[in-house]
N, C-alpha and C positions, 0 to 999 in steps of 0.2 A: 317449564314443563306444562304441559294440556293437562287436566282430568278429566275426564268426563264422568259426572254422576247421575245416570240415567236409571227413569223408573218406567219398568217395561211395562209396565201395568195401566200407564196413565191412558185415558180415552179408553180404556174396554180395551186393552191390548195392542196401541197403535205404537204406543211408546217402543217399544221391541223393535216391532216392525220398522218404523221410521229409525234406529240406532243403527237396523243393521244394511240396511242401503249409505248412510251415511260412514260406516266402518267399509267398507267398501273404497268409496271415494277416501277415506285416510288412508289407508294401504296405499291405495295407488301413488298417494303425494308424498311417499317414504316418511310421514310425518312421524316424532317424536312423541306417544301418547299413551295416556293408561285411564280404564274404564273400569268401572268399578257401576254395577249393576245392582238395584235395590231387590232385597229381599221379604222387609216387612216395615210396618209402620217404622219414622224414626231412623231408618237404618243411613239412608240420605245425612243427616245429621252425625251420625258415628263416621261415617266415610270425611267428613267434611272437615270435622272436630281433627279428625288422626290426623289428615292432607296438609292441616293447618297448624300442626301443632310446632314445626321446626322453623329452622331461623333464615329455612329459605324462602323467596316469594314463588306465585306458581298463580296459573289462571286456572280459574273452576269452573268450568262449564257445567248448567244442570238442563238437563233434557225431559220434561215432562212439563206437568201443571203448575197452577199457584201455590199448592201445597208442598210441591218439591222447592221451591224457590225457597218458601217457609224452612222446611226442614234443613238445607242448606245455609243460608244466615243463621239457622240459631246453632249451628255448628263452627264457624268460621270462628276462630281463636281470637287473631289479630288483623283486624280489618287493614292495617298498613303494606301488608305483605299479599293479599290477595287481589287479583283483579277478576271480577264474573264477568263470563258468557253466559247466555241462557239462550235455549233453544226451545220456542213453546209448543207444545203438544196436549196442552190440559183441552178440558171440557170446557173452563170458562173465560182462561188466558187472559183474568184483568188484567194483569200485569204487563202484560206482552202488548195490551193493549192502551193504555195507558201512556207506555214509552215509544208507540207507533212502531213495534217491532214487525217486520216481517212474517207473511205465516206460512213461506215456505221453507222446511226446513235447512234443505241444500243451499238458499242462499244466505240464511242465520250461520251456518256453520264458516260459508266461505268469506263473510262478515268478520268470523271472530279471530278466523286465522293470519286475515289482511285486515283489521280495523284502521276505521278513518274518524272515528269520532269514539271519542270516550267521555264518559259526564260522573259527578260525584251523586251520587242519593245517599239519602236519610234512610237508616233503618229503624223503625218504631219498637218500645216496649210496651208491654203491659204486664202489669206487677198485681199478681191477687193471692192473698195471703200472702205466702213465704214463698211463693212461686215467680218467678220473671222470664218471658217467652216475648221472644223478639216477632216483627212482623215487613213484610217488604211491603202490603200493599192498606191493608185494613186489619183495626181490630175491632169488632163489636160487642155490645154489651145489651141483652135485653134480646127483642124481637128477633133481629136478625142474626143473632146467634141460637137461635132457637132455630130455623131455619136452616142451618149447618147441622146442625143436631140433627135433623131429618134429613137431610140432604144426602142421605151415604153414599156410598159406591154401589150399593146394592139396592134394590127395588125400583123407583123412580127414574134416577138417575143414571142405573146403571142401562136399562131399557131404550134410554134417550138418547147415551152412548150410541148405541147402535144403529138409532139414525138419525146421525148428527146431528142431534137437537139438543146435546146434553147443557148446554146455558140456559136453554127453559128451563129447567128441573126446580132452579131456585125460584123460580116466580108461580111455577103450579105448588111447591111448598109454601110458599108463602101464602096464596089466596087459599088453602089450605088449613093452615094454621091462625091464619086471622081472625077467622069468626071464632075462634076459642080462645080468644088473647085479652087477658086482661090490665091492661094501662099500670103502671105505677108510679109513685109517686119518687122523683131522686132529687139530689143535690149534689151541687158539680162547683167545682170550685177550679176554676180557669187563672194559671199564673197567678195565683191568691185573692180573685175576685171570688166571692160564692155568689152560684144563682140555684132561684126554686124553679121546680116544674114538676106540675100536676101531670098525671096521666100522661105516661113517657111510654111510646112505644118501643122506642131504641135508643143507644149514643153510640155511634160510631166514630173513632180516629183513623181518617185518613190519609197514608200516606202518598196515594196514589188517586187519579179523578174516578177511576171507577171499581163495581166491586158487584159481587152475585152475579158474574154472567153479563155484564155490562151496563149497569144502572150506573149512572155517572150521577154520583150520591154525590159528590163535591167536585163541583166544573171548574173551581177554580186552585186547585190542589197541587201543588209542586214539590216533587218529591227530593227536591236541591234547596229546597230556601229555610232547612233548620227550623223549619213550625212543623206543626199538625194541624190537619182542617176536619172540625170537630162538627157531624151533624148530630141534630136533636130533633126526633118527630113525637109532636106530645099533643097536648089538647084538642083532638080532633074527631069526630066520628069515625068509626069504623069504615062507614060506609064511605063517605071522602078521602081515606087511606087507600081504599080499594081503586077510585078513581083517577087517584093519582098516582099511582105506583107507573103505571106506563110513560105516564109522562118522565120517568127520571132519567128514562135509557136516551132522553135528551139532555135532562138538565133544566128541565123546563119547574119542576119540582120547586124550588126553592126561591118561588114568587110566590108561593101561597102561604098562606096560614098556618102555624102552627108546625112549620118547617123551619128551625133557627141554627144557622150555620156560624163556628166563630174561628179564628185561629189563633194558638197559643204554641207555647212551649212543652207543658206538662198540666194535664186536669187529671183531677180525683172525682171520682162516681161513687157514689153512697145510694144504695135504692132501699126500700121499704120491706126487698126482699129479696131469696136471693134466685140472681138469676141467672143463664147458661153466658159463656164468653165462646168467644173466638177468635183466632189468629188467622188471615188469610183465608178464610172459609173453612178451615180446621177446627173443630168441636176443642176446646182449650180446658174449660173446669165449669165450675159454678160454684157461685159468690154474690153476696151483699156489697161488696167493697171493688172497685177496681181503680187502677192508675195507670195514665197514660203519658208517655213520654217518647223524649227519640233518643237515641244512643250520641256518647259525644263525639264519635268520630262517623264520619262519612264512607262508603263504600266505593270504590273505582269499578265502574259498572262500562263494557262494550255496548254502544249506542250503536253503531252502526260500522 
């Protein structure tokens, strides 16, 4: 059986729009299908949780941004029984981006119904306190989860939406929130090695090469090879953070200074204090403590 878990809301109300030209083309092909349309934060998740709870398998297609993808995984029961579709319609579509997906919707769709290729991904945790929150693309700790914190659907972003610029929002928040950012001091302990670092602007685990709108924070990130690719931007002026932040929507980022990329299995984040997290560009909590790891089973993901 199809589902389709669509959130009409994604891009400033494109999501809708694009579902219902696509329900169109399903009717016609007499196909077999049920759609199940978001109503509030989360509810992606409840839809995906229920689809997934029986002992049959079933594909799950989600129709929106990164955030839906998020909200979908951390629903999924039994990864062995599910295979995804995804059909991107977000603002910043790392995800979609990352896996060289298509961005028109009609041929995503006619993709998942005929696929020719399928591939396994990693889906990542992050554990802070008593809480555990899955992620398909990134999870950050520090700066750029501060950054999702402001980044909402409203003000900024939402403006941007509107003409089609909503993947800047994350980099005008960012050169934004910079000059009031104060470094901190963490210790990260990588597969049981520990390392120090001073004046830490971020740690982010990545499971995917890019993330905020298309910075390709880790160029060499494979979301099949069971690691995580762990960046760290720490000892460095403000002012050279600023300079280099452009540079990363290349990759070119991580020939400089004070940019240290590693990859492991599972690290632990201790900071001096506590700071905002995120899932996927989703605001997650805040915390002193986080941990990062990947789930032990793999995802059957429609590549093409």
């Amino acid at each position: 059986m199809y589902a389709f878990i669509v959130n009409p809301h994604a891009r400033t109300g494109l999501g809708l729009k694009v579902w219902e030209k696509l329900e169109v083309f399903l009717k016609k092909q007499n196909l077999k299908y049920e759609a199940y349309i978001t109503r509030y934060p989360n509810h992606a998740t409840e839809f995906a949780r229920r689809l997934t709870e029986g002992p049959e398998k079933i594909t799950l297609i989600a129709l929106g941004g990164d955030g839906t993808i998020n909200e979908v995984v951390n629903g999924i029961q039994d990864f062995s029984k599910v295979t995804l579709g995804y059909i991107p319609i977000g603002s910043s579509n790392d995800f979609a981006r990352s896996m060289n997906l298509s961005k028109e919707p009609e041929t995503m769709l006619k993709q998942i119904l005929s696929p020719s290729e399928y591939t396994y991904i990693n889906i990542g945790r992050v554990t802070y306190g008593e809480h555990i929150r899955r992620f398909a693309v990134s999870s950050g700790f520090g700066f750029d989860a501060d950054v999702c914190f402001h980044n909402t659907p409203t003000g900024i972003k939402k403006r941007l939406n509107k003409m089609k610029l909503g993947k800047l929002s994350y980099t005008g928040v960012a050169l934004y929130l910079l000059m009031s950012l104060k470094p901190r001091r963490m210790t990260l302990i990588l597969d049981g090695k520990r390392k120090y670092f001073e004046k830490v602007f971020f740690v982010t685990a990545m499971n995917q090469r890019y993330e905020g709108g298309g910075f390709k924070f880790c160029p060499k990130a494979d979301p099949g090879d069971n690691l995580l690719d762990i960046i760290i931007i720490a000892d460095m002026p403000k002012l050279k953070a600023l300079l280099l932040l452009p540079t990363a929507y290349k990759g070119w980022h991580t020939h400089f200074k004070g940019v240290h990329t590693f990859t492991c299995q599972k690290v632990q984040v201790k900071s001096e204090t506590v700071l905002p997290v995120h899932t996927d560009g989703e605001p997650a909590a805040r915390s002193s403590k986080v941990s990062f790891s990947l789930e032990a089973e793999r995802l059957k993901f429609i590549r093409s």
